[in-house]
N, C-alpha and C positions, 0 to 999 in steps of 0.2 A: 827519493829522499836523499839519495848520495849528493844530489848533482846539487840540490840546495843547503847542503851543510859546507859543502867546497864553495859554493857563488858566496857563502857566507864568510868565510873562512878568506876569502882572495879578493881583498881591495879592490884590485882592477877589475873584478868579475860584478861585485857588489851592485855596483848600477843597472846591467843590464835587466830590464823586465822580463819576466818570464811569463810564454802564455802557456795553461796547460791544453792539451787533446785529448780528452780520455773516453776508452767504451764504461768506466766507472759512474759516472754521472754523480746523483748525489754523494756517496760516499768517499770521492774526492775531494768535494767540496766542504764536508762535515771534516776531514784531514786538514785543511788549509791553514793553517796554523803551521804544521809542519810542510807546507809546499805552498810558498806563498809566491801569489801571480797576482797578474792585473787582470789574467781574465781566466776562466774557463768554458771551455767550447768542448759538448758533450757529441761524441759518435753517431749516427751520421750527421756530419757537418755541413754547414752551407761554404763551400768554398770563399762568396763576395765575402759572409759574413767574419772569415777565417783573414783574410787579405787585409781589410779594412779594420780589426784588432791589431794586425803584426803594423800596417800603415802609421796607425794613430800612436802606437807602441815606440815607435821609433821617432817620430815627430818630437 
């Protein structure tokens, strides 16, 4: 929650998406509000599916 009140806080940082990776699962996702992403990808991951969020992320 640090890392998203500083991406807040620092213009230059502001744009960058963030994806989360959490062993939390739902209860990250009921937080989102205070950690907001364009995606979350819950433990164990699928690597392609992990590649092809950061891919599209950056597109």
């Amino acid at each position: 929650m640090e890392f998203s009140e500083e991406k807040r806080r620092i213009p230059e940082l502001a744009s960058i998406p963030v994806v989360v990776v959490t062993a939390a699962g739902g209860e990250v996702r009921r937080r989102g509000d205070s950690i907001p992403a364009i995606a979350y990808i819950e433990k164990p991951f699928d690597i392609d599916r992990l590649l092809a969020t950061v891919q599209e992320a950056c597109a």
